[in-house]
C-alpha positions in Angstrom: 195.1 70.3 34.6 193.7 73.3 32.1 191.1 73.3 30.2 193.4 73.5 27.3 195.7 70.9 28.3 192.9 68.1 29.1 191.5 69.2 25.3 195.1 68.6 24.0 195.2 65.2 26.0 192.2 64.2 24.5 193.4 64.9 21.5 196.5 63.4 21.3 194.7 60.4 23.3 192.1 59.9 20.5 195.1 60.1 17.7 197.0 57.6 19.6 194.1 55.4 19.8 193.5 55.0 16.0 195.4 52.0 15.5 195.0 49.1 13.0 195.0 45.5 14.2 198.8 44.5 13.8 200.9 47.7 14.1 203.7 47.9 16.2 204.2 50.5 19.1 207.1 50.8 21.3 206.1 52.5 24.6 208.5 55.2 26.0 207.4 56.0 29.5 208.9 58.8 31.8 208.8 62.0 33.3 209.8 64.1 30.1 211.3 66.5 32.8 211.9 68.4 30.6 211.8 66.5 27.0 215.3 66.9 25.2 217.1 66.0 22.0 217.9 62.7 23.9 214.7 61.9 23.4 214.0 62.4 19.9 217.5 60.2 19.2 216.4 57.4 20.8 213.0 57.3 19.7 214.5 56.9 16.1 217.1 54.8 17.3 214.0 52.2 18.3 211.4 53.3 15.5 214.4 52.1 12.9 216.0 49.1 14.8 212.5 48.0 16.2 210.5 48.0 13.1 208.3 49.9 14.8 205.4 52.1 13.4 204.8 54.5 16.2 206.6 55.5 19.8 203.9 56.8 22.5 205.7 58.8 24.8 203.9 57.8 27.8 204.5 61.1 30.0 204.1 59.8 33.9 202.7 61.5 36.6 204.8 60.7 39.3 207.5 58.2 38.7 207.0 56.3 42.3 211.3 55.6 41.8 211.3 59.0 42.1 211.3 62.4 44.0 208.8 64.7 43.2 210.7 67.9 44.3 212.1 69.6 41.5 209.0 67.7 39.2 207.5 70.1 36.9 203.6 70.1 36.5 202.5 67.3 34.6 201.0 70.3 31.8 204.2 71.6 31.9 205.9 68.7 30.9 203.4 67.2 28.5 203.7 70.9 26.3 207.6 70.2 27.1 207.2 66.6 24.7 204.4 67.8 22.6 206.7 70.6 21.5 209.5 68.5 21.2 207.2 66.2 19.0 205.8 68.1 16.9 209.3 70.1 16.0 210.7 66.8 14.7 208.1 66.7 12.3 207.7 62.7 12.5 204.1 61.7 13.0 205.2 58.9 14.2 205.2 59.9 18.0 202.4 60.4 19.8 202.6 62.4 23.2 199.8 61.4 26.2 199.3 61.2 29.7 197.5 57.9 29.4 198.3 56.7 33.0 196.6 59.8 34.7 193.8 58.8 32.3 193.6 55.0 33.0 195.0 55.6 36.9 197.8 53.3 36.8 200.8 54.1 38.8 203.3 51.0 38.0 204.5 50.0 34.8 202.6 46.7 34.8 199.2 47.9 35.3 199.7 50.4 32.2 200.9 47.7 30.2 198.0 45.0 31.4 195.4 48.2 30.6 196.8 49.1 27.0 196.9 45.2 26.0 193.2 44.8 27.6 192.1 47.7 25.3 194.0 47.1 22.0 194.4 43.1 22.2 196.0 43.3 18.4 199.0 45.8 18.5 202.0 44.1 19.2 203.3 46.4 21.8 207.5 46.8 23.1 208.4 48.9 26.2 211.2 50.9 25.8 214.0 51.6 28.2 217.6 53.0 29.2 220.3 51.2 30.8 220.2 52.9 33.3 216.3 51.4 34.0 217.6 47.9 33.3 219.9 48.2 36.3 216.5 49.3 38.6 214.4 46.7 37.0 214.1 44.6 39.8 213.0 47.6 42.3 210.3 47.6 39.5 206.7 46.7 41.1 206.1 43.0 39.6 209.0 43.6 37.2 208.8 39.3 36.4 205.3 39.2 35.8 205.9 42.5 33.4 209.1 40.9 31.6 206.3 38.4 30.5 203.2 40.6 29.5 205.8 42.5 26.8 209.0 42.6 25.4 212.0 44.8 26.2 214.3 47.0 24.4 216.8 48.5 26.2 218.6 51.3 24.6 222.2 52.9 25.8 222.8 55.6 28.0 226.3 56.8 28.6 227.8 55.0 31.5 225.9 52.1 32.6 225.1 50.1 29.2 228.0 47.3 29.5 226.5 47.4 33.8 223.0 46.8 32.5 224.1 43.8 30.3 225.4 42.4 33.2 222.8 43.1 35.6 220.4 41.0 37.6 217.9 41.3 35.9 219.8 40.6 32.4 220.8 37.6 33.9 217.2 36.3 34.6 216.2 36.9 30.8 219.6 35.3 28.9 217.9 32.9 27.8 215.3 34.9 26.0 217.8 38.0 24.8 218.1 38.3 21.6 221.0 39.8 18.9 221.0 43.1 18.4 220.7 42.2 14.3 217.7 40.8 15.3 216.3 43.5 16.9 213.5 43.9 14.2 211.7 40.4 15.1 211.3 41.2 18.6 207.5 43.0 18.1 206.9 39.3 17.1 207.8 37.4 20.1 205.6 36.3 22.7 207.1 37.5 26.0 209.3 37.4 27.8 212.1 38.4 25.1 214.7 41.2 25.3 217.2 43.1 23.1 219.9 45.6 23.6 220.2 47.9 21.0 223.4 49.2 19.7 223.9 52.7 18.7 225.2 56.3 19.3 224.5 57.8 22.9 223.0 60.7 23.5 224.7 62.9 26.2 221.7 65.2 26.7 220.2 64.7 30.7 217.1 66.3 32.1 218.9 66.8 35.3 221.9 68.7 33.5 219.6 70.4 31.9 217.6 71.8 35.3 220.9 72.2 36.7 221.8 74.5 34.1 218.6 76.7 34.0 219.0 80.2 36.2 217.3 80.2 39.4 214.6 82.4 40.3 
């Protein structure tokens, strides 16, 4: 990583880190490979339906669920989001590379490390459809449906497959309305939500596809 780049981490770490007892964050991890429009909509879609008062778009290093061939740098796609972010104007969302920072690799041990460090934000991971359907290939993916709630957004194709998945199954009894969506910061885990709203069709992988090779 540049100089630059770990400055601009550091940054954007410290900013992110500013928080007040009580706020509510909803935690978008992923590769950002490259950040897109898609993004942006579905941040808003959970900042409004959530209640929430900030997104951290938690930019991975290496999702282990996926390849690594055709992964950009992790600079490369951290200026991809911070870009993105700071053309939307919305100080809302913060851009970091937390994980490489803390040196978790799964989803749980991020979520266990943010909770140790800021024990009064009432964080909400937030995830596609299509990431509700892979849930359980998720390392410890019960012991993380109870250390934070869910919100599960659409994505063209799979949302009415995600609502019937496995792992939807296991948490019925905890899901709640979409109309309620706005509570679920509040609830002790485990409690999920789908929310309802326009989808995006923007990819990543379209949008690779469609870039001219060198």
């Amino acid at each position: 990583m540049s100089v630059q780049s770990r400055t601009m981490n550091h940054t954007m770490s410290r900013r992110a880190e500013m928080l007040t007892p009580g706020l509510r964050i909803g935690l978008l991890g992923g590769s950002f490979n490259p950040a897109h429009e898609g993004h942006l909509h579905l941040t808003r879609m959970c900042l409004r339906a959530l209640k929430l008062d900030r997104v951290w778009w938690l930019v991975s290093p290496q999702n282990p669920l996926k390849s690594a061939a055709g992964m950009a740098s992790l600079d490369a796609r951290l200026a991809s989001a911070r870009a993105l972010a700071e053309k939307s104007g919305d100080p809302r969302i913060a851009v970091t590379a937390l994980e490489t920072r803390l040196g978790t690799r799964y989803t749980i041990d991020t979520v266990r490390a943010l909770k140790a460090r800021h024990p009064g934000i009432r964080f909400v991971w937030l995830m596609g459809a299509d990431n509700m359907l892979q849930l359980p290939r998720w390392a410890k993916w019960r012991q993380l449906t109870r250390e934070i709630p869910l919100a599960v957004y659409p994505r063209s194709g799979v949302t009415l497959k995600a609502r019937l998945s496995p792992a939807a199954r296991t948490l019925e009894s905890v899901t709640l309305e979409a109309s309620d969506a706005g509570l679920l910061a509040d609830i002790a885990p485990p409690a999920l939500v789908f929310l309802e709203g326009r989808e995006h069709p923007a990819s990543a992988t379209a949008i690779r596809a469609a870039r001219p090779r060198s």
